[in-house]
C-alpha positions in Angstrom: -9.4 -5.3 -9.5 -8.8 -1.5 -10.3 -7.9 -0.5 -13.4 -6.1 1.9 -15.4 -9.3 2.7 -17.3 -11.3 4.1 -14.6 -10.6 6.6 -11.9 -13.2 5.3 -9.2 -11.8 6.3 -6.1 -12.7 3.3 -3.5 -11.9 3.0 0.2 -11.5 -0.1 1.9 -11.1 -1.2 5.5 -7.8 -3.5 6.2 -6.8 -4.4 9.7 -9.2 -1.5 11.0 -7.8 0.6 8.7 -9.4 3.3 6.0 -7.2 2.9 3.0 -7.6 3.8 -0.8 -8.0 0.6 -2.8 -5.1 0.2 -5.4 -5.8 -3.1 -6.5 -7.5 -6.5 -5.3 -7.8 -10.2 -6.3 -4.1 -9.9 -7.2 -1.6 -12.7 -7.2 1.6 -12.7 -4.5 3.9 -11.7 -7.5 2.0 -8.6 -8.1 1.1 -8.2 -5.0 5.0 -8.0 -3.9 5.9 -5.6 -7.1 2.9 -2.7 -6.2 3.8 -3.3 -2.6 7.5 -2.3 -2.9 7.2 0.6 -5.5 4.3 1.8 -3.0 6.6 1.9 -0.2 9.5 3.4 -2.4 7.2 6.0 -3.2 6.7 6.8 0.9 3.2 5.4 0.6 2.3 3.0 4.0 0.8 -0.1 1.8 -1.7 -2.4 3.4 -2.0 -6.2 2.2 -5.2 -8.2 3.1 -5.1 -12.1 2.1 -8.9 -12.5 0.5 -11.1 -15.6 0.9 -10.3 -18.1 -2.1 -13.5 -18.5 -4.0 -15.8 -20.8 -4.2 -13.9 -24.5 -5.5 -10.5 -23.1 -5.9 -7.6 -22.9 -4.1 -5.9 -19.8 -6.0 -4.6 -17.4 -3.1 -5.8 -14.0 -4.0 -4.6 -10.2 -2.3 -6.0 -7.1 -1.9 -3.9 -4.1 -1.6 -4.4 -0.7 -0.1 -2.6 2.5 1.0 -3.7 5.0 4.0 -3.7 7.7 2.3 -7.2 7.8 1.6 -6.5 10.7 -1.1 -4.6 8.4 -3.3 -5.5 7.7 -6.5 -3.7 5.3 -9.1 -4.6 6.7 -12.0 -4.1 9.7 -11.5 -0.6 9.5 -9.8 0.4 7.5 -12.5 -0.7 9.7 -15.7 0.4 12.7 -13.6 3.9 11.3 -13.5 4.3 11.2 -9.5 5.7 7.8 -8.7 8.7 6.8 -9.3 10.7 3.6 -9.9 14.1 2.5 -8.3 15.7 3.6 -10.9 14.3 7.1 -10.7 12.3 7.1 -13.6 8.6 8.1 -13.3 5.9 5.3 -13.7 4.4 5.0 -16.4 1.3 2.6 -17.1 3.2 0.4 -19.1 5.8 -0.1 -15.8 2.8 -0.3 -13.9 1.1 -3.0 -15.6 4.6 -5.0 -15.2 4.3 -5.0 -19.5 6.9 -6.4 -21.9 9.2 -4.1 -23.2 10.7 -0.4 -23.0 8.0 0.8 -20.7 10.0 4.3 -20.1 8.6 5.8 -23.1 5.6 8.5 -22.7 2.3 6.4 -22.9 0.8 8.1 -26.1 3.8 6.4 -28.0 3.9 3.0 -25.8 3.3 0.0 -28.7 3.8 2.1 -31.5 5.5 1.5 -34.6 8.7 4.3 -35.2 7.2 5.7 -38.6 10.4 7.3 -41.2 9.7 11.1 -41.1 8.1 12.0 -44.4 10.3 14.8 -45.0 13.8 13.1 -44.5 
């Protein structure tokens, strides 16, 4: 799985395909919320079904884009993508997190403090 805590660009190769990796071993729920706000955001996503591991039975997905210049992180912290609404991305939204996630992240889980000088 890619995170938000590392920029690694990696490529991948789906249905013969070179694609930028957004995330893998991802559940059909996720899988189905980054595939639409990919595809909102004009990006052509690719979805490969990966092999369960080893004893399990959990149904895991991998999923791409072809633009083999695109990179999560940094279209998310540089504000590109968008939501239905219109409103940019931010990681909160992106991580599907509890909450107002339309705030700027720098303030996202913070406590509103009284101003000192009121």
């Amino acid at each position: 799985m890619v995170s938000l805590t590392t920029a690694k660009h990696q490529i991948v190769e789906i249905d013969g395909v070179r694609c930028s990796l957004v995330e893998s071993g991802i559940n059909a729920e996720r899988m189905t919320f980054l595939r639409d706000l990919l595809t909102l955001n004009k990006l052509e996503a690719k979805v490969r079904e990966d092999a369960p591991a080893e004893g399990t039975n959990t149904v895991t997905y991998t999923i791409a884009v072809t633009d083999i210049l695109f990179n999560p992180v940094y279209s998310i912290y540089e504000r590109v993508l968008l939501r239905a609404d219109g409103k940019v991305v931010t990681p909160a939204y992106w991580r599907q997190e509890a909450g107002d996630t339309t705030g700027e992240y720098w303030n996202y889980g913070k406590l509103e403090e009284a101003d000192p000088y009121e």
